[in-house]
C-alpha positions in Angstrom: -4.4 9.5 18.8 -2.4 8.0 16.3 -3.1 9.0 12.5 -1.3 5.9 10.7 -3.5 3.3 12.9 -6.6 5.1 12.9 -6.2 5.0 8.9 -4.9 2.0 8.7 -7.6 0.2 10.3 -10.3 2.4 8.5 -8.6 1.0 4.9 -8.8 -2.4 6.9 -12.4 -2.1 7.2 -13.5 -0.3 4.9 -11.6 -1.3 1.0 -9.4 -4.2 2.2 -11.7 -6.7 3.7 -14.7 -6.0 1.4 -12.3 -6.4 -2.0 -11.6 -9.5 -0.7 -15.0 -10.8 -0.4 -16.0 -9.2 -3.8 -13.2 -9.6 -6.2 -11.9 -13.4 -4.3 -14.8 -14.5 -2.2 -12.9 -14.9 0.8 -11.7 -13.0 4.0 -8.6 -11.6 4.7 -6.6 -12.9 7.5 -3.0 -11.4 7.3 -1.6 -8.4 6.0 2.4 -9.1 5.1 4.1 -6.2 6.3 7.7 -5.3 4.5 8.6 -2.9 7.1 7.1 -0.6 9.8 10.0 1.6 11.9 13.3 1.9 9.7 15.3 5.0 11.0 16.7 5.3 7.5 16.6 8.3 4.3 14.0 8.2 1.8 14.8 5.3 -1.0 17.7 4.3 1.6 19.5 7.1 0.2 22.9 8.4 1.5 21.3 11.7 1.6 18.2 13.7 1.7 15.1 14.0 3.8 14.5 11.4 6.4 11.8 8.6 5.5 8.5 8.3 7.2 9.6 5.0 8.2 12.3 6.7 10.8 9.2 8.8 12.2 7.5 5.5 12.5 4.3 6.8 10.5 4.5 4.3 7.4 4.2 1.2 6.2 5.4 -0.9 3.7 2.8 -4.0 2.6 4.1 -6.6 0.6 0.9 -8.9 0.3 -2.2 -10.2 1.8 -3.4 -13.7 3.2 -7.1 -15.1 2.7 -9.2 -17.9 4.7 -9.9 -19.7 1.3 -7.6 -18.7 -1.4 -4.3 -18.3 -2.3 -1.9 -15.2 -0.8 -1.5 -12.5 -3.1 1.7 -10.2 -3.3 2.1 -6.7 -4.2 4.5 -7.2 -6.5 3.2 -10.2 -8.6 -0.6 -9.7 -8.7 -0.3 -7.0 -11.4 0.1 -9.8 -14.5 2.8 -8.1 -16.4 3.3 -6.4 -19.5 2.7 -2.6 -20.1 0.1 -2.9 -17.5 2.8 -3.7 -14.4 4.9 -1.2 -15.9 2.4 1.4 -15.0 1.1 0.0 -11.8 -2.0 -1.0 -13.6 -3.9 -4.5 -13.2 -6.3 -6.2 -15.2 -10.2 -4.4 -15.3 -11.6 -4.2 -11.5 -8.6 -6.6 -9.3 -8.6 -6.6 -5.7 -5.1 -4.7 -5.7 -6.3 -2.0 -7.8 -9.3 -1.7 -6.0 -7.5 -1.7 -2.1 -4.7 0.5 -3.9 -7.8 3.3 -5.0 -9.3 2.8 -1.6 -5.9 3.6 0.2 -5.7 7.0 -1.4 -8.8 7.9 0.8 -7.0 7.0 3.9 -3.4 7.8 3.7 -1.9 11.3 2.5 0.8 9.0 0.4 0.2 5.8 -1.6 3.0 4.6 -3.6 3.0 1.0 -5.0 3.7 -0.7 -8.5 4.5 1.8 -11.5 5.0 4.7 -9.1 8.9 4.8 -9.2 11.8 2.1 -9.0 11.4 1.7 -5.5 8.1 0.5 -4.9 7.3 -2.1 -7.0 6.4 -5.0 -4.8 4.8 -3.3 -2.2 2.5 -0.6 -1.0 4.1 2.6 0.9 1.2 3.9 3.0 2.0 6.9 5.2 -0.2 9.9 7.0 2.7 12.6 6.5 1.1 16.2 6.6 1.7 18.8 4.0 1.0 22.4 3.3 -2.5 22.4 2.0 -3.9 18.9 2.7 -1.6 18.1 -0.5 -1.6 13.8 -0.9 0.7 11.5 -3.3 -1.2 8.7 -4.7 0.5 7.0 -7.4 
């Protein structure tokens, strides 16, 4: 079996599609993925452990399409101010809701306000650690 689809299609199913048809009324048809397989470092560093990307077991998702609304990106659905700056949206939004349901899902969730890197998209991965341990920032 493979981990990342099995959990990608449960967040699919189970946060994605029904944030959409609670917080925008409509029904997602696309996810925009930023990249899949990247044989590259973490952060594209020179050095340093290799990325999930180069194991092919992540996923980088820049934004989402609907059936009767407008696409929303990562990166700019967060408003701005001191709220973007900690990855935070506005009370009860569709990316903070998909973002919470993701943690269930993937052992690492790292999207706006989490570091420099990631603040346009989602990194989802299904890396294993010692003791079930999970990053979800």
């Amino acid at each position: 079996s493979c981990p990342m689809a099995a959990s990608l299609n449960a967040w699919l199913t189970s946060s994605v599609k029904p944030a959409a048809k609670k917080r925008l009324k409509t029904d997602v048809t696309e996810l925009h993925a930023a990249a899949s397989y990247v044989c590259r470092r973490r952060n594209n560093a020179r050095s340093g452990k290799l990325s999930e990307h180069g194991r092919a077991n992540a996923l980088d998702i820049s934004g989402f399409s609907f059936a009767k609304s407008d696409s929303v990106a990562v990166g700019g659905g967060w408003g701005g101010g001191i709220l973007k700056a900690f990855g935070l949206s506005g009370s009860g939004s569709f990316l903070g809701d998909i973002r919470k349901g993701a943690c269930e899902y993937f052992t690492t969730v790292l999207g706006p306000g989490s570091d420099p890197y990631h603040g346009d998209h989602f990194h989802v991965d299904t890396l294993e650690r010692r003791g079930g341990y999970r990053i979800c920032k």
